[in-house]
N, C-alpha and C positions, 0 to 999 in steps of 0.2 A: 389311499389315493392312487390306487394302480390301476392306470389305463391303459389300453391295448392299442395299438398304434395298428395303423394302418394307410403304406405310406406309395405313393405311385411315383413313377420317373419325374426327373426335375427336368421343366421344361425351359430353355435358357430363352426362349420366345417369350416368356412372360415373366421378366426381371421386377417387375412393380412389385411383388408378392413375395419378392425373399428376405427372409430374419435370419438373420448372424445371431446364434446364441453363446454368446464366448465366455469362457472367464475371465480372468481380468489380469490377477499378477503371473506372468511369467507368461502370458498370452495378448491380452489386447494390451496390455500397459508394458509390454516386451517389445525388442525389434531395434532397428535401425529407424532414426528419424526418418529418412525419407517414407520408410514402409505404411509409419504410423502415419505419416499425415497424407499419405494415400486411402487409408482407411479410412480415416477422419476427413477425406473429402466424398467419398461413396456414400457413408450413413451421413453425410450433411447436406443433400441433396446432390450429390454425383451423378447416384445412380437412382433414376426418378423413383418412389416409393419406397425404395429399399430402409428394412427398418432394424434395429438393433436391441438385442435384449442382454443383457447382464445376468450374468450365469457364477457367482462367487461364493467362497466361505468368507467372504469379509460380512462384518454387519452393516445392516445398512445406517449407520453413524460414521463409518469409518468409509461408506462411500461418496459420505454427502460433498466432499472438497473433488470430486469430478465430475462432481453435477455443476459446478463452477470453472472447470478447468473446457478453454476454451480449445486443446490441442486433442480434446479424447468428442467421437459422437456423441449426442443428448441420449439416453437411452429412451425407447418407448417403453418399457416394462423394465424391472429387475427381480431378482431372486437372489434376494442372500442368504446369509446364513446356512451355506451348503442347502438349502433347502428349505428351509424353517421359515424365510420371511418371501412372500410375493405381493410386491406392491406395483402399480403404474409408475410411470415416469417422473409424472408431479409427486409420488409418493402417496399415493391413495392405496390403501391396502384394496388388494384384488379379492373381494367376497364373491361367495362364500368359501373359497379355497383358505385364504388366514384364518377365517373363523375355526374352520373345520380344524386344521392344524395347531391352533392356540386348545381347543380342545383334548385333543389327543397327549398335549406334554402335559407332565406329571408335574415339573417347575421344578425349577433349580434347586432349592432347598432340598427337595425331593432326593435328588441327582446325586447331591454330595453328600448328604445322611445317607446314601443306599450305598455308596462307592467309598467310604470313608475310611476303611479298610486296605485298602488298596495302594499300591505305592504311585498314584498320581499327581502331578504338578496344575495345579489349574493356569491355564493362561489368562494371561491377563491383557486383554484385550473387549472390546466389547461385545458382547451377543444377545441376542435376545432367542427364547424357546431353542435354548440348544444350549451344552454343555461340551467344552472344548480343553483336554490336556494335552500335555506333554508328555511321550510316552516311546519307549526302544520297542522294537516289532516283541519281541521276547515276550515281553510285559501283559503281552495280548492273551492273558487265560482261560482253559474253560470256567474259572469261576468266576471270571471277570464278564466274559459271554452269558452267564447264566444271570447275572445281577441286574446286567441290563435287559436282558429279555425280562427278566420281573419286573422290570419298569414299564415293561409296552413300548419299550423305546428301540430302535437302531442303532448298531457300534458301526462307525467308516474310519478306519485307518488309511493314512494317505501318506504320502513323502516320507516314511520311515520315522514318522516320528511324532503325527498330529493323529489323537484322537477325537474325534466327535462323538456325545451324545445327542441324537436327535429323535424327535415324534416316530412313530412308527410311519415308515413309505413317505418321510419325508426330503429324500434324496432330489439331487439336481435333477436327477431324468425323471423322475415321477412328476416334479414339479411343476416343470417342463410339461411335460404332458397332460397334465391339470391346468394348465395355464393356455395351453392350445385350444381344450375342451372347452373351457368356460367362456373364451373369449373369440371360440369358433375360427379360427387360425388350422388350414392344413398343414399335418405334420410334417409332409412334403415340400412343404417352401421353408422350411427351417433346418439350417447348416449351424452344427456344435462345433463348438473348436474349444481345446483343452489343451494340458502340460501334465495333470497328475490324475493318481487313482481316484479323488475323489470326482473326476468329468467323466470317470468311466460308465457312470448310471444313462451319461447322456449318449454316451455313444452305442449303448446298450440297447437304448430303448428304440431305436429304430429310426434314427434320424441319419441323415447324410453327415458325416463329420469330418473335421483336420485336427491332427496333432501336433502341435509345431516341432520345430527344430530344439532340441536341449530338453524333450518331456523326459516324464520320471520311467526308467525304463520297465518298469513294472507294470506301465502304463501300454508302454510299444506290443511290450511279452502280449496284453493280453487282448489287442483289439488287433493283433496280424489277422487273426481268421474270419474279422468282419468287412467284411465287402463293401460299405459304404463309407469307408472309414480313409482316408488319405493320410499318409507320413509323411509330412512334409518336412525337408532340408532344413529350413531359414527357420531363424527363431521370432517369436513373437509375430506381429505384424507381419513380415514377413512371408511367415507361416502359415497367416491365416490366407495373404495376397495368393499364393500358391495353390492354396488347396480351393479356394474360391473360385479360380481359373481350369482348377482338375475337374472342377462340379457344373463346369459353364456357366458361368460369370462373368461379365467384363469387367479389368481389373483398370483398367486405364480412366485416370482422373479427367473430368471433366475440360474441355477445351478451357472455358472461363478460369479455372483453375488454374491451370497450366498458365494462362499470360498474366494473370494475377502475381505468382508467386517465382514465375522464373525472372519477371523482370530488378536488374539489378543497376544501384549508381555507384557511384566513384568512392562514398564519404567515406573514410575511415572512422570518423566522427560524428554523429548525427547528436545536435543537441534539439531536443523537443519541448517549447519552453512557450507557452503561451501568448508573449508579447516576441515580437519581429526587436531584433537588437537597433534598430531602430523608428521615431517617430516620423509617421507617414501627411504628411502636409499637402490639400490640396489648390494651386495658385492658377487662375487662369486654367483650370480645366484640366490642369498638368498634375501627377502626384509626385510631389518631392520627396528625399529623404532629408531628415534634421536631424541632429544630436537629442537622443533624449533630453526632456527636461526635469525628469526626475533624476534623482543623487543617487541613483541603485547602483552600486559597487558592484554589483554580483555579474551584471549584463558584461560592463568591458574586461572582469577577470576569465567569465566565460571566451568571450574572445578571444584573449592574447593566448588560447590554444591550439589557435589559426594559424598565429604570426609565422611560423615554416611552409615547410613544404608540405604539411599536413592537410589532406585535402578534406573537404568539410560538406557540411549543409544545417543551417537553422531553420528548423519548422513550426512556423508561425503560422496565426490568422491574420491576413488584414480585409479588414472591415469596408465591405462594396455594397452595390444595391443588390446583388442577388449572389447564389452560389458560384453560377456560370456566366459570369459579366462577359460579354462581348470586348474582344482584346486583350483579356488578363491575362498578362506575363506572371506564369508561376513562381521561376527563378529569376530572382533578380541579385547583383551583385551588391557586397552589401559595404565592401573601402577597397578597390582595386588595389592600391598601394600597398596599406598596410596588411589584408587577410586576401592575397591573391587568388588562394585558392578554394577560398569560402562563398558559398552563395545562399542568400535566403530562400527558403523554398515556402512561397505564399500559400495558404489556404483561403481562398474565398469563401469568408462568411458575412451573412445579409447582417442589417443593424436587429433584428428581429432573433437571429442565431447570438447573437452576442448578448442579447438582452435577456433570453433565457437561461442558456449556456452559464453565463460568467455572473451576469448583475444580479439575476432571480435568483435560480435554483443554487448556484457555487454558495449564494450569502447566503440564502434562506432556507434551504435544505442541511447542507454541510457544513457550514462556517460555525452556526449554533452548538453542533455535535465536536466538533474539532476541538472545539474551546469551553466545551461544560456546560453548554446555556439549552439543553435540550428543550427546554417550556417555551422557547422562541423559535423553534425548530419549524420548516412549514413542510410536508414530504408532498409531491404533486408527483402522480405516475408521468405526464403527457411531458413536464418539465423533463423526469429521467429519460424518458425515451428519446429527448433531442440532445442532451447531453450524451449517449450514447451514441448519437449520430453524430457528431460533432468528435468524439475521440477516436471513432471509426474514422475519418477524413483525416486523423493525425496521423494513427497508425499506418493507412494507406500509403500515407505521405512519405511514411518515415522509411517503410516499406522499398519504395520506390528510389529511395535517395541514398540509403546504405549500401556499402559494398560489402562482398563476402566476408563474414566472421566481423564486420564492422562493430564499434562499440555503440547503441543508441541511450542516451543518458537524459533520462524522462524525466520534469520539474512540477512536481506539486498536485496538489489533488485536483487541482479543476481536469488533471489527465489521468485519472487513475484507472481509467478502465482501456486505454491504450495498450499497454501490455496482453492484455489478451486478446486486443484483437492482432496486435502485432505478432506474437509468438508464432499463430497458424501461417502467418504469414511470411513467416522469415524465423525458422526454426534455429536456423546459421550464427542470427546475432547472440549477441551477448547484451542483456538489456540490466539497463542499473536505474534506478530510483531515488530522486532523492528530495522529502517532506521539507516543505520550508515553513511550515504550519506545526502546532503541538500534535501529538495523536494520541485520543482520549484513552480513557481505564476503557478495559471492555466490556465493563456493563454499560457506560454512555455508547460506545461506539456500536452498540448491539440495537443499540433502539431503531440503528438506520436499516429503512425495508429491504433496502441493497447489501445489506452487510456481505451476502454469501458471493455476490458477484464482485465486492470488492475486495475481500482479500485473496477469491482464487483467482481475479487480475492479476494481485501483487507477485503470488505466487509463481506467475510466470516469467517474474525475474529473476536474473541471478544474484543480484545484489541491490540491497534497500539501503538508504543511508535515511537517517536523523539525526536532528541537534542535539541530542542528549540523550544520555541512556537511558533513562527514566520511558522516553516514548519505546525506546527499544522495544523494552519490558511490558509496555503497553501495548505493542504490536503483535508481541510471542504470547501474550493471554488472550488477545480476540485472536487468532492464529489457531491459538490451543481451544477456544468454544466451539472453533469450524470443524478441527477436524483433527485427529490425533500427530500425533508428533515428535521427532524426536532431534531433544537438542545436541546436536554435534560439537558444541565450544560454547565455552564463556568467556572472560577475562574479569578481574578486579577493576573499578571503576578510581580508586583512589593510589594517587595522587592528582592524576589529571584532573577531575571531577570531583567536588563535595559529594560525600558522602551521607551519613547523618546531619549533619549541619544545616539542611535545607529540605524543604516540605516536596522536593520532586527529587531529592538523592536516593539512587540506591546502591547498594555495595559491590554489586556485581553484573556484569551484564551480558545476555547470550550472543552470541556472534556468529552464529552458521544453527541451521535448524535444517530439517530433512520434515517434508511432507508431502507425501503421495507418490513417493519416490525421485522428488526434486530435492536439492539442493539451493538451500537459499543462504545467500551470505549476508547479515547483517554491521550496521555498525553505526556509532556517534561522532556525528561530524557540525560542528557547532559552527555556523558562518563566523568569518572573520571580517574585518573591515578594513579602507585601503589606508592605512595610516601612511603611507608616502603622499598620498593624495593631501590628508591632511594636513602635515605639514608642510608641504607647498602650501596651501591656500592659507597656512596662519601667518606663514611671512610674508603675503604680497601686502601690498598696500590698500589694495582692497578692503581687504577683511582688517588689518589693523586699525582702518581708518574706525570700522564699523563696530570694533570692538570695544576703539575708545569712545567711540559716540554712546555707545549703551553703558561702559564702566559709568561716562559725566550722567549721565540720565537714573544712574543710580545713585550717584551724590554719595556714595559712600555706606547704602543700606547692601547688606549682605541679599546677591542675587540667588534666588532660588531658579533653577529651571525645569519645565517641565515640557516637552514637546512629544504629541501624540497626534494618531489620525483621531476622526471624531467614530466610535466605535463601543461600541457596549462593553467588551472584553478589554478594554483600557484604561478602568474604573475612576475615570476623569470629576464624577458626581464624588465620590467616597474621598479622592485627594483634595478636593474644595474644600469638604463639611470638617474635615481633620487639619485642615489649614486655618480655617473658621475656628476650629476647635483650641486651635493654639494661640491665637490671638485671644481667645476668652478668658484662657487659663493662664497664660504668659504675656499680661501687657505691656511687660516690656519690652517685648519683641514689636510692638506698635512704633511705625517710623526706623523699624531697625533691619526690617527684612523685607522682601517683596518676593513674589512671586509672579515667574514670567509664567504663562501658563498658553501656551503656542498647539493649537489645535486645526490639525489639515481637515482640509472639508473630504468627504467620502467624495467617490465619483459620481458627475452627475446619474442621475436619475434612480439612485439607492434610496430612496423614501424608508427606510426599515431605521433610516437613522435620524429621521425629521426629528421625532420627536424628545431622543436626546439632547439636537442642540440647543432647543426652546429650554430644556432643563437648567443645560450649562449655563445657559443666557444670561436667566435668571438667577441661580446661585451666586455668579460671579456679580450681579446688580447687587442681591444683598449682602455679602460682604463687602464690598464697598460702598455698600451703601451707608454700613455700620462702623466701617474704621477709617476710611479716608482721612484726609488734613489736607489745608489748605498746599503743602510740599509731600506730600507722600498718598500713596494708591498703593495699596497692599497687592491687589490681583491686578496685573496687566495682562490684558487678554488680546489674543489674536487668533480671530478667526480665520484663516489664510495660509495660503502655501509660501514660502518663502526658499529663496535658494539657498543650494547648499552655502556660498559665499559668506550669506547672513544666519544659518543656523551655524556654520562654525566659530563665527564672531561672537555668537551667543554664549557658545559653551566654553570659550575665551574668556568670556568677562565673568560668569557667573561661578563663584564658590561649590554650590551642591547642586547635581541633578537631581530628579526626585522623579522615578521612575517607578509605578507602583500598579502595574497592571493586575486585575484579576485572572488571568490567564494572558499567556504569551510565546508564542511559538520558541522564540529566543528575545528579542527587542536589540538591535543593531543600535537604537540612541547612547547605549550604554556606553556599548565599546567608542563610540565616536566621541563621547563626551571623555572619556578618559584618556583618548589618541589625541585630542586637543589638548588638552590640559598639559599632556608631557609637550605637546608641540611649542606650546609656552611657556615651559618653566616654570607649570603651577603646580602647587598641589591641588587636590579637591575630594570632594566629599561624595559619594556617589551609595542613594538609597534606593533599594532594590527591592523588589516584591518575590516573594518564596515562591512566586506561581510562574513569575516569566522563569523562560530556560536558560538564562543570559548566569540568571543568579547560579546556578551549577558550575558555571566557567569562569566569574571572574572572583577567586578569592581575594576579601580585602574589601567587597561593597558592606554595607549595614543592611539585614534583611528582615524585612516587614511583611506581615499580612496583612492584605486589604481587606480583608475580611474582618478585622479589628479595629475597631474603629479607635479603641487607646493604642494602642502598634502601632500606627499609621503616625499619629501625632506625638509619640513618644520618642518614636526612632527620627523622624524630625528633628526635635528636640537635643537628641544626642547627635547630631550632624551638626546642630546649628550652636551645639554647646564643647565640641572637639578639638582639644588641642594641637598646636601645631605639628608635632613631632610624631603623634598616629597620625595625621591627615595624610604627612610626607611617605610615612612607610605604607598605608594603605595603597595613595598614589601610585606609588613604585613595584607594588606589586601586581596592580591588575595591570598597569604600563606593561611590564615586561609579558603577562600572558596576550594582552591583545597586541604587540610587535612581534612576538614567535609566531601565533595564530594567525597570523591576516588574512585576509581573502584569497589572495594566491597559496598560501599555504591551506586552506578547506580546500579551496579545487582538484591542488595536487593531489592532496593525503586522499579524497574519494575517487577521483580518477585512478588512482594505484590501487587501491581497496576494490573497487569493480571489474581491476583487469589483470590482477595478479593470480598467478598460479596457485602460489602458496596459500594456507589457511588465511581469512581474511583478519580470525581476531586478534595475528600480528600486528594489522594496521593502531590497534587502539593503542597497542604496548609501544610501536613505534612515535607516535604523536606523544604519550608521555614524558 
């Protein structure tokens, strides 16, 4: 594949027509932020036309996590494998030039039965139609020259140290130049930029080039005597900005650009959190603000990080008749008094954006995959592409609202693709991440069509948090299918965390990983719950009243409680039929135990969950159908939301939670059931599903599979057959981890974990 170049003056009158062919590490993936994401705004329509090709010895496996990375340009073509692979942008091998090339290699086997002799190290890294060691210049023999030439193949020594075997004339500048032919491209509008010997083909072959700042000087030594060739100063980026301007280029980003990314706010803190910290009421045409009426701990812990002189901003949606409502006030203050310096920062979204956005696609696309239920899974492109519109408006937001080096601290997946658009946007922050949701094994999490743009989103955090190390480890395997990696730290999971003990333990877990030349710090951070809260509210009067009204209502039958949303992944059908099941086998438990079984309605207009409660309807008819008495009802059913007032009166009165979800991010009823119980001087019994992440953090639950249908009503059975003296040490144990843990203590611990200097996977050893 050697082609003759023939190449005429580069005309700067006609910018639409110029290709950047770069390499990548120590050249386009080098530099100063600023530099990069000047480049990154030229090849992403800066500079009209202007197009970019990839020029590397990586394989292209190992380039597929910046075909995701939203701070590098899309390439139109690439060329890996020093030469060996040229495919388009989408990855379509560029024929007949691969063909021709897959031809020419002899194969690997080939490679190291011919060279097996030889004192070389194979690397280990991935390649295709090339063979790549480790190797001292010395090492370089003629008999080592003569083996490969019996192969039909190419030797390329680079950086003192990397050899390649590859096809014959399969080098970057041939390649290059194969790739101009076949896809009729003047070799004239195309500027190489390198760091090492192995770009020297490109700069060989007759193309205008740059060297950046910091290249391999073996590289400087040998292109001084070529005339189209620029040594530029600056490294990386930098380098390339430079030489681009030597060759007549305009190197200055885009006006739009420029007021996008220079505009900056006050916040030290930016939290980005789906719901506005508070409920938006409209009365007389007026919109009010109200207290939540949901019991979410997590909203006012988030807050009290306001209470100083910390200056802020919360980035919500709230819900209008169109994007651009006429009068909407963006920022709005959100308790003058108590967070003076915080303001909510509104995103106007239609009822139409929310209903895609959040109800459809979040439940029906991801929620399935999140939690294991792939066969209910719906994926809808037009869905992703408004959801993408939609975390672009966050980011923007977030964008706008952060001050320099600010912290922006992203909540949950309905935002996951936020970070990437934010990073180009604000290179400066420091962005942290934290799943309030399970996150699947990565053969479920692979099924989703977006996989590759959601973890090289994640990617451009610098720190991810989870409820459990379990997800961790689940995130560092879909991690590891995107793209290679290297784990920088781990820590031991036990004592803090079950270990073997439970169906989501694992022993150890990674704490910082490095891919594509980032930095990602991971960690497990299990929500807590506000147990001051609840002991306030078990000694007003209120709740005692309510407490005792249900102890008489139960007349002395041992209360079971069970409170769930109504939801597939909550296994609400599989705890009836093993409730049923107890009563068939243990009739003496008839008139001796009840079940409260307290089921919140989904939000309106989720139809994905109709047809579960017609289920539940029914099951719950026929057990009671079949064991009632004239003074006892074995299932007492509520379909209904009830205030926190009355679900802590609940967990007051009743002996044993009975928490048995098929999958569960964490489940927060646990810990409130147990923060009650010590609020009252009880003990209790508290059963627990292997699958929720709750059962990893609180030692002392009894752990079930729902998945078993004898499990389910077995471990029942040993709850409702418990002596006092385990009930009291059990109690007393998960008491003292969710009074160490609470909500304020999760906040802390990952706010310090996302902004600490130091290695992050202190923070897990600290929390132990």
């Amino acid at each position: 594949m050697n082609v003759i170049a023939t190449t005429r003056p580069y005309t700067p009158s006609d910018p639409a027509k110029l290709i950047l062919a770069t390499d990548l590490d120590g050249t386009l993936l080098a530099g100063a932020h600023e530099a990069r994401r000047r480049i990154r705004d030229l090849f992403s329509g800066g500079l009209a036309g202007a197009r970019i090709i990839f020029v590397t010895g990586r394989s292209l496996e190992s380039i597929m996590p910046l075909l995701s990375d939203p701070t590098i340009p899309q390439p139109h073509y690439i060329i890996a494998d020093v030469g060996a692979t040229i495919v388009h942008g989408d990855l379509r091998p560029v024929e007949p030039l691969q063909h021709d090339i897959a031809a020419r290699w002899p194969g690997s086997q080939a490679v190291l039965r011919a060279l097996a002799g030889f004192p070389l190290q194979r690397q280990s890294v991935p390649q295709e139609r090339r063979c790549s060691f480790l190797l001292s210049e010395g090492g370089i023999t003629p008999a080592l020259r003569s083996a490969v030439d019996a192969l039909d193949c190419d030797l390329l020594f680079s950086a003192g140290r990397y050899l390649d075997v590859l096809p014959r004339g399969a080098g970057k500048g041939n390649a290059l130049l194969g790739l101009a032919a076949a896809e009729g491209i003047d070799p004239a509008d195309i500027i190489v930029a390198g760091d090492t010997l192995n770009d020297l083909s490109m700069m060989q072959a007759g193309f205008r080039g740059i060297v950046v700042g910091g290249a391999e000087p073996a590289l400087i030594e040998r292109v001084r005597k070529l005339g189209k060739v620029h040594i530029a100063r600056a490294e990386g980026c930098g380098g390339i900005l430079q030489g681009l301007a030597h060759h007549g280029v305009l190197v200055e980003p885009s006006v739009a650009a420029q007021v996008k990314i220079d505009q900056r706010g006050d916040a030290d803190l930016v939290m980005v959190y789906h719901r506005l910290p508070f409920d938006e009421v409209v009365e007389d045409g007026v919109t009010l603000q109200r207290s939540p009426k949901s019991p979410n701990g997590i909203i006012p812990t988030l807050l009290s990080m306001f209470t100083g002189a910390r200056k802020g901003a919360w980035v919500a949606w709230s819900e209008q008749e169109s994007r651009a409502p006429e009068g909407f006030v963006r920022a709005v203050s959100v308790d003058e008094q108590r967070y003076p310096h915080l303001h909510a920062a509104r995103i106007a979204l239609s009822a139409d954006d929310v209903d895609l956005f959040y109800k459809k696609f979040s439940k029906e696309a991801f929620w399935p995959i999140i939690f294991s239920f792939p066969d209910k899974a719906e994926f809808k492109q037009a869905h992703w592409e408004r959801f993408l519109e939609v975390n672009r408006l966050f980011a923007e937001r977030t964008a706008r609202e952060a001050a320099e080096g600010a912290l922006a601290w992203i909540h949950d997946y309905n935002l996951w693709m936020v970070p990437a658009f934010l990073r180009p946007l604000r290179p400066d922050l420091r962005i942290a991440f934290f799943h309030h949701t399970a996150f699947p094994s990565s053969d479920i999490f692979n099924i989703l069509p977006w996989r590759r743009d959601i973890i090289g989103s994640l990617l451009q955090c610098d720190y991810v948090g989870f409820h459990i190390p379990r997800y961790v480890e689940n995130f560092v395997d879909a991690t590891r299918s995107f793209a290679p990696l290297e784990v920088l730290g781990s820590v031991p999971c036990a004592p803090r965390f079950l270990t073997y003990g439970c169906a989501l333990g694992v022993d150890s877990m990674t704490s910082a990983i490095e891919v594509g030349g980032r930095r990602i710090g991971l960690g497990a951070h299990p929500v807590g719950t506000d147990v001051g809260l609840i002991e306030q509210l078990a000694a007003t009067p209120n709740v005692l009243d309510k407490t005792e009204s249900i102890t008489d209502c139960l007349n002395g039958v041992t209360g079971v409680i069970s409170i769930e949303r109504l939801d597939y992944v909550k296994g609400s059908l599989q705890k009836l039929e093993a409730f049923e099941r107890l009563l068939e086998e243990h009739p003496e438990y008839i008139e001796r135990v009840t079940l409260i079984n307290i089921i919140t309605p989904a939000a309106p207009g989720m139809e994905i969950y109709e047809n579960l409660r017609l289920e539940v309807d029914r099951v719950v008819g026929r057990i009671n159908g079949r064991f009632s008495t004239l003074e006892w009802v074995p299932v007492r059913y509520f379909y209904r939301s009830l205030s926190f007032d009355e679900v802590v009166a609940h967990y007051a009165a009743c002996d044993i939670a009975w928490i048995t979800p098929l999958r569960d991010g964490l489940n927060l009823v646990a810990k409130e059931f147990i923060a009650a119980r010590k609020a009252v001087g009880k003990s209790g019994v508290l059963i627990l599903s292997e699958f929720a992440g709750v059962a990893v953090d609180l030692h002392g639950a009894l752990l079930t599979n729902p998945y078993d249908p004898r499990s389910l009503t077995s471990t029942l059975h040993q709850a409702l057959t418990m002596g006092e003296d385990e009930r009291v040490y059990r109690t007393a144990r998960m008491a003292a981890i969710v009074t160490e843990h609470d909500v304020t203590r999760w906040a802390d611990d990952f706010q310090r974990a996302a902004t600490r200097a130091e290695p992050p996977e202190l923070a897990l050893i600290e929390a132990a």
